[in-house]
C-alpha positions in Angstrom: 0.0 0.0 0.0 1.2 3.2 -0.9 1.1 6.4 1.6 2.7 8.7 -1.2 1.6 9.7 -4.7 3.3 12.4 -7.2 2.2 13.5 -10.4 1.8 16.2 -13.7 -0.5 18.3 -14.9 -0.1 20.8 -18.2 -1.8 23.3 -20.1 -0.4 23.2 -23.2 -1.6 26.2 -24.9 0.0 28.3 -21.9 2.8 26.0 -21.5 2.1 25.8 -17.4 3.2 22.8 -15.4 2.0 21.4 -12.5 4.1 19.2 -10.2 1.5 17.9 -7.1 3.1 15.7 -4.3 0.9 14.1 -1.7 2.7 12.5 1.2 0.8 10.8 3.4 3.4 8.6 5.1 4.7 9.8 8.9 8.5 9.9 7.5 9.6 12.7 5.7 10.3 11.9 2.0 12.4 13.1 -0.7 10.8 13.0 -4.5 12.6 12.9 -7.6 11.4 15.6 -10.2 10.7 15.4 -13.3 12.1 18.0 -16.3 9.7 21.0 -16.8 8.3 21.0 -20.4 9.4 19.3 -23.1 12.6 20.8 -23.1 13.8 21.2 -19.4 15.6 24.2 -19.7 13.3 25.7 -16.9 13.3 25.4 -13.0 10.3 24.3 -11.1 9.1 27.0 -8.4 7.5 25.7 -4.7 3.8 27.6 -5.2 2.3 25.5 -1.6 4.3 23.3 0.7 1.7 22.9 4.0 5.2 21.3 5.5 6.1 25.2 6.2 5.0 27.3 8.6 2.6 30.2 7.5 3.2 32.8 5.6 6.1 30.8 3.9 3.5 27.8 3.1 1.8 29.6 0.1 3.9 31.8 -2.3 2.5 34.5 -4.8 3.3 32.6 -8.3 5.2 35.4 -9.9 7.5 35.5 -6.3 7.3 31.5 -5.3 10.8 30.3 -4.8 12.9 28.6 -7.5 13.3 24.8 -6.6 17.5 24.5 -7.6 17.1 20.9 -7.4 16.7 17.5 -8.8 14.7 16.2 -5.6 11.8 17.8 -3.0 11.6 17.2 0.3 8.2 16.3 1.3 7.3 16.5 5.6 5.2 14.4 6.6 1.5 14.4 6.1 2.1 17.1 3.8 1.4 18.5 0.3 3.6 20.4 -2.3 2.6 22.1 -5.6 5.4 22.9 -7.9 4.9 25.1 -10.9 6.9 26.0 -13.8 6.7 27.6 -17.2 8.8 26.0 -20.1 11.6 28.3 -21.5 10.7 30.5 -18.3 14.3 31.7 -17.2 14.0 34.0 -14.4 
């Protein structure tokens, strides 16, 4: 039985990705990330992670946070949205 589920959403005409990680496991646990677009040349940006305390849990898209790696930390019980824009370079 899984306690853990990842996956992508896109809307291709606007070229916006989704990244949505659901852990529901206890343990904190790190997720391996997928290339943004087509391409990967862009960076995914945390939008919601309800690991963090508040205000830092929900971001303003245009301001969230660049992601600068390969792999997310998840807490436990928690939820992360990723975003990202292909060819988006901030």
């Amino acid at each position: 039985m899984s306690h853990s589920v990842a996956f992508d959403a896109e809307h291709r005409k606007e070229k916006f990705f989704l990244h949505l990680i659901l852990n529901a496991y206890w343990e904190p646990l790190e997720f391996e990330l997928p290339e943004v677009g087509k391409h990967g040349t862009s960076r995914w940006r945390r939008w919601i992670d309800t690991a963090l305390d508040s205000p830092y849990d929900i971001a303003e898209w245009e301001k969230a946070p660049l992601v600068l790696t390969q792999t997310y930390p998840t807490g436990p019980r928690s939820v992360a949205v990723l975003i990202g824009y292909e060819d988006f370079v901030p």
